[in-house]
N, C-alpha and C positions, 0 to 999 in steps of 0.2 A: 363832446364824446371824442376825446382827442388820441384813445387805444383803437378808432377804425380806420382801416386802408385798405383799398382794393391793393389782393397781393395774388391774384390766381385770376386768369381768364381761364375757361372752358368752351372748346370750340366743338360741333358738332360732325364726327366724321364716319357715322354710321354707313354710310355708302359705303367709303374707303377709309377704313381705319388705318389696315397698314399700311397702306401707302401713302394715308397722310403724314403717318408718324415716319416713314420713310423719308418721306421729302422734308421736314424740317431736320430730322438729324442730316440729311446730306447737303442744306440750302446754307445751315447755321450751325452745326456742328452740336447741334443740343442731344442729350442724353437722355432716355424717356426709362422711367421706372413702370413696368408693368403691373396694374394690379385687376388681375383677370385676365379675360380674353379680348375685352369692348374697351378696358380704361388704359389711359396708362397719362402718365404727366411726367414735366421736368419737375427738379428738385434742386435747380444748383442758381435759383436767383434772385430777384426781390422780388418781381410779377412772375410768380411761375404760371405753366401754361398746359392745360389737362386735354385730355383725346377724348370726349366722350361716344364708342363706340354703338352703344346700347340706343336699339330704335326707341325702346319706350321710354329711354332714360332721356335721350337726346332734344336739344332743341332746336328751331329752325335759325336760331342765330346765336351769337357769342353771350355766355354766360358770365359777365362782372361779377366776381365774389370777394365780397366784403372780410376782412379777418378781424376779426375781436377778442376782447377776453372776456366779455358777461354776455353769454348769447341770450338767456333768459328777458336781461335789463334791454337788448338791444331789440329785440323780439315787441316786446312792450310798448317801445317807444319808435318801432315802427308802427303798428297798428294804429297807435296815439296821433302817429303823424298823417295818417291816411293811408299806407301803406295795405294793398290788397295781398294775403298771405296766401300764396301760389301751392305749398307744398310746407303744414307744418313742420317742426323742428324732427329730425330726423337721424340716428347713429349712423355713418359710415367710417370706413378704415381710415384712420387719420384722424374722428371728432364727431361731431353734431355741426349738423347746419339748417336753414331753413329759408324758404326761398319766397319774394313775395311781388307783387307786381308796384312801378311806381305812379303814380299819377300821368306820366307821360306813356302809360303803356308797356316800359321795358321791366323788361324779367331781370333781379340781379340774386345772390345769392349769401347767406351773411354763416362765416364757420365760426367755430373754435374749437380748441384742441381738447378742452372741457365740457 
């Protein structure tokens, strides 16, 4: 499966949203696209990097998300692989993604823009 790459982390900053999204634009000089009042992410890199503001959205730790082009094929062949499916496949601005637990516990997250 040589179309997957982690290319977005999602950090948890429901506390302090803007001021987290604060502190990396003044720490790194990074640009955050706002989508809503809770999210907002960079857009200009190869690991972009998202603010998840939203308490019920949010996690207690960094979000890995996977990017693909067959989410359906990858979806599959996670479950196949033991993959525990945290949150089935779902529309957001940007794609469809689905999120699912791995054998060592962590939560990662797998999109596509289809």
């Amino acid at each position: 499966m040589t179309d997957a790459r982690i290319d977005y982390v999602e950090l948890p900053s429901a506390t302090a949203h803007e001021l987290t999204r604060a502190f990396y634009s003044k720490a790194f000089g990074w640009a955050f696209t706002n989508y809503g009042p809770t999210y907002s992410a960079t857009t200009n890199g190869t690991t972009d990097l998202g603010l998840q503001g939203g308490p019920a959205d949010g996690l207690s730790a960094p979000l890995p998300v996977i990017r693909v082009d067959d989410l359906e094929r990858v979806f599959e062949a996670v479950t196949k692989a033991g993959g525990i499916v945290a949150k089935p496949i779902f529309a957001f601005p940007g794609g469809r993604r689905f999120h699912f637990i791995d054998p060592g516990g962590n939560e990662l997250a797998v999109w596509s823009e289809r």
